[in-house]
C-alpha positions as protocol buffer text, in pm:
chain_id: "A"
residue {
  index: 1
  type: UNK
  ca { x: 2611 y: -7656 z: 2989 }
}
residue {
  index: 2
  type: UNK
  ca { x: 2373 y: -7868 z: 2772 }
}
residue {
  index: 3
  type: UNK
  ca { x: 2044 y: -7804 z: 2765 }
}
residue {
  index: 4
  type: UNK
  ca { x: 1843 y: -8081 z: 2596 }
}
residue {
  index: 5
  type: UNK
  ca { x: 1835 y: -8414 z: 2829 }
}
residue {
  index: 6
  type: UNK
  ca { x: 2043 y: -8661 z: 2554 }
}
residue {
  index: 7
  type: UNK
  ca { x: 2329 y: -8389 z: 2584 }
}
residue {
  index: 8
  type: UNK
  ca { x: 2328 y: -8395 z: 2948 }
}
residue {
  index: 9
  type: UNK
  ca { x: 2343 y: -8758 z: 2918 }
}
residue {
  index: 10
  type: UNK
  ca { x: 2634 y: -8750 z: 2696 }
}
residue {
  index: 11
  type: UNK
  ca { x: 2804 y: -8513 z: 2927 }
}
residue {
  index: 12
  type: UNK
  ca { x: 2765 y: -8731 z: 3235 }
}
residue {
  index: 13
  type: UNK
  ca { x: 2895 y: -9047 z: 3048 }
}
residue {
  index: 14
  type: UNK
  ca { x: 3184 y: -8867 z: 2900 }
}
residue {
  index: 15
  type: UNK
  ca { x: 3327 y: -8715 z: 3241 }
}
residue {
  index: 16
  type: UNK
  ca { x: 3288 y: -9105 z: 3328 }
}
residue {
  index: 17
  type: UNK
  ca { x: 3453 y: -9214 z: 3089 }
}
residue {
  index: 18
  type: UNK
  ca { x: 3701 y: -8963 z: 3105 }
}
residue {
  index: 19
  type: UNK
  ca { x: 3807 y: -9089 z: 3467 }
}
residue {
  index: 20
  type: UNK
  ca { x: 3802 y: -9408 z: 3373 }
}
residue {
  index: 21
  type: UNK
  ca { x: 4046 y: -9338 z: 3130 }
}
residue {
  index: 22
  type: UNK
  ca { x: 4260 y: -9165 z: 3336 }
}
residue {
  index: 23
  type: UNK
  ca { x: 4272 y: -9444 z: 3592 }
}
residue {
  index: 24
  type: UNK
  ca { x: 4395 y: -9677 z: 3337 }
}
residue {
  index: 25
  type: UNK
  ca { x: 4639 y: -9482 z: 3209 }
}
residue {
  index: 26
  type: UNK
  ca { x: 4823 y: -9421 z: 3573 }
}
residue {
  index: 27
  type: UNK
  ca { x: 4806 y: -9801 z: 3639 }
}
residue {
  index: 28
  type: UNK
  ca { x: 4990 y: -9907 z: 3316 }
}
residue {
  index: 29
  type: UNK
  ca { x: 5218 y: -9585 z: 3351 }
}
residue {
  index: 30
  type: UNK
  ca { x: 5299 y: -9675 z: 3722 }
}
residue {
  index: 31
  type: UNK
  ca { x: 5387 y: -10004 z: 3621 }
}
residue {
  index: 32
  type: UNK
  ca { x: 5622 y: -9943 z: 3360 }
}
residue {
  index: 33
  type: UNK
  ca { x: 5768 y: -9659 z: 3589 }
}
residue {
  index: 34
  type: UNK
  ca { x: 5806 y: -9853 z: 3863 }
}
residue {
  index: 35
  type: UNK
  ca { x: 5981 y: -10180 z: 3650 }
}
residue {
  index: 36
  type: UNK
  ca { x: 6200 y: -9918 z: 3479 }
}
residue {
  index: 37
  type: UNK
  ca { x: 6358 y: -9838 z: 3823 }
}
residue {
  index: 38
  type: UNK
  ca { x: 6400 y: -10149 z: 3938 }
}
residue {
  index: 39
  type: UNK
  ca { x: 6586 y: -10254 z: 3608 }
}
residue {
  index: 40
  type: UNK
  ca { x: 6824 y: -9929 z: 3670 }
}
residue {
  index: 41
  type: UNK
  ca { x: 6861 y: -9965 z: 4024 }
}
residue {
  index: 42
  type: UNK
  ca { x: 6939 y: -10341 z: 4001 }
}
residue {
  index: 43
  type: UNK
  ca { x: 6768 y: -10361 z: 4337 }
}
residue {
  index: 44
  type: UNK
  ca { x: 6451 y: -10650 z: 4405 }
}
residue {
  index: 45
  type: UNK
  ca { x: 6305 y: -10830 z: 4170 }
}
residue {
  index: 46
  type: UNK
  ca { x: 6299 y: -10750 z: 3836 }
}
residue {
  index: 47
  type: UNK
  ca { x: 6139 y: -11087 z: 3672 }
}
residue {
  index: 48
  type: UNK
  ca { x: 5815 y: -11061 z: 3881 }
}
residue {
  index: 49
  type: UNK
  ca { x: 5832 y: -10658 z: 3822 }
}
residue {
  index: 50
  type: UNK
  ca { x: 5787 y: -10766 z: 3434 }
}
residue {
  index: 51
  type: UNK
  ca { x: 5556 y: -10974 z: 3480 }
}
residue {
  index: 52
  type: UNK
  ca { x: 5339 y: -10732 z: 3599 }
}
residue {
  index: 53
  type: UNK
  ca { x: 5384 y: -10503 z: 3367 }
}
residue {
  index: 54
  type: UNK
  ca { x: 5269 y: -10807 z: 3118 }
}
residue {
  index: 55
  type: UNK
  ca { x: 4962 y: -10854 z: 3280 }
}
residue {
  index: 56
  type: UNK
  ca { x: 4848 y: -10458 z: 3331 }
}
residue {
  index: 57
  type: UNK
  ca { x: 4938 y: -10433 z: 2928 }
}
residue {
  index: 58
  type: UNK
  ca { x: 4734 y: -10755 z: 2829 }
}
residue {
  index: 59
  type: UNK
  ca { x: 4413 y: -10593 z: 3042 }
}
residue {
  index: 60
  type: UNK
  ca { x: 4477 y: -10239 z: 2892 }
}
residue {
  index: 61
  type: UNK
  ca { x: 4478 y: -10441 z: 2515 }
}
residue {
  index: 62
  type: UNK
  ca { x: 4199 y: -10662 z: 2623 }
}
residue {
  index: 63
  type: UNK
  ca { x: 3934 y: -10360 z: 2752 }
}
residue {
  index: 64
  type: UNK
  ca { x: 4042 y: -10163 z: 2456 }
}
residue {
  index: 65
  type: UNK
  ca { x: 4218 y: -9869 z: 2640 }
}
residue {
  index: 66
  type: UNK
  ca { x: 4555 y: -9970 z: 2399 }
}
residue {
  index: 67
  type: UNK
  ca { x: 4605 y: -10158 z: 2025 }
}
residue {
  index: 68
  type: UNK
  ca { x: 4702 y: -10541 z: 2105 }
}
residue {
  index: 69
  type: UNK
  ca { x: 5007 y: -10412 z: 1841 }
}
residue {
  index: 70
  type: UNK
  ca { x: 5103 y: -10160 z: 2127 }
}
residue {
  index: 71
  type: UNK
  ca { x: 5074 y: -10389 z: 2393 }
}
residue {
  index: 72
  type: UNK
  ca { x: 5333 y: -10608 z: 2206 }
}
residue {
  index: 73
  type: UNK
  ca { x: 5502 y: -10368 z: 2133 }
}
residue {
  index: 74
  type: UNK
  ca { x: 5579 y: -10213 z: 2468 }
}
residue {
  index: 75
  type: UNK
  ca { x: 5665 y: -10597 z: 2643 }
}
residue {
  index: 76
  type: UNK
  ca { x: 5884 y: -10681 z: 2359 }
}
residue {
  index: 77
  type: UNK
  ca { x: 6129 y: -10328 z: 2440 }
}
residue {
  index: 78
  type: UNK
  ca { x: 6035 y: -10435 z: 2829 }
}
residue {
  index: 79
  type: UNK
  ca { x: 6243 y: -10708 z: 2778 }
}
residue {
  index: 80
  type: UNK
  ca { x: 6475 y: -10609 z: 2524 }
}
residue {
  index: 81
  type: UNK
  ca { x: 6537 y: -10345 z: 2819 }
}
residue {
  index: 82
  type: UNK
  ca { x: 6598 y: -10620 z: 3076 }
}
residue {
  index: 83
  type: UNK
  ca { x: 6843 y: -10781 z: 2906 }
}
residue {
  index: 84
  type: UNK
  ca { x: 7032 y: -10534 z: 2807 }
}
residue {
  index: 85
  type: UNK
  ca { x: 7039 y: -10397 z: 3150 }
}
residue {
  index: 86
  type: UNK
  ca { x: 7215 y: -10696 z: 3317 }
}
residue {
  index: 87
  type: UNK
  ca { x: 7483 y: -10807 z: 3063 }
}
């Protein structure tokens, strides 16, 4: 445990940010989790399903949590999936 009063400061901000961090990076795991079984069930819809996953990506990018490169990155093989999944 830290004894002088900045480190103890530090400490408190880092378990905050810490969980934080860890909330973020269920949401944008769920959401890709939860698109990639709709594409390989073929079940509901998969369109809106991306969509989200679009929008949790551009927030992760936007807040910093993930490179806007990544984020990019991760739609365009989304889609890529998408497509190849229904031919």
């Amino acid at each position: 445990m830290p004894k002088i009063q900045s480190a103890k400061k530090q400490l408190r901000k880092s378990d905050r940010n810490h969980a934080r961090n860890l909330g973020r990076k269920k949401q944008m795991g769920g959401a890709i989790k939860e698109y990639k079984n709709l594409i390989t069930s073929k079940s509901g819809d998969v369109g809106a399903q991306l969509s989200k996953v679009y929008k949790t990506l551009d927030k992760m990018a936007k807040v910093g949590f993930i490179k806007k490169n990544k984020a990019n990155r991760l739609k365009s093989r989304l889609a890529k999936k998408m497509g190849k999944e229904t031919k």
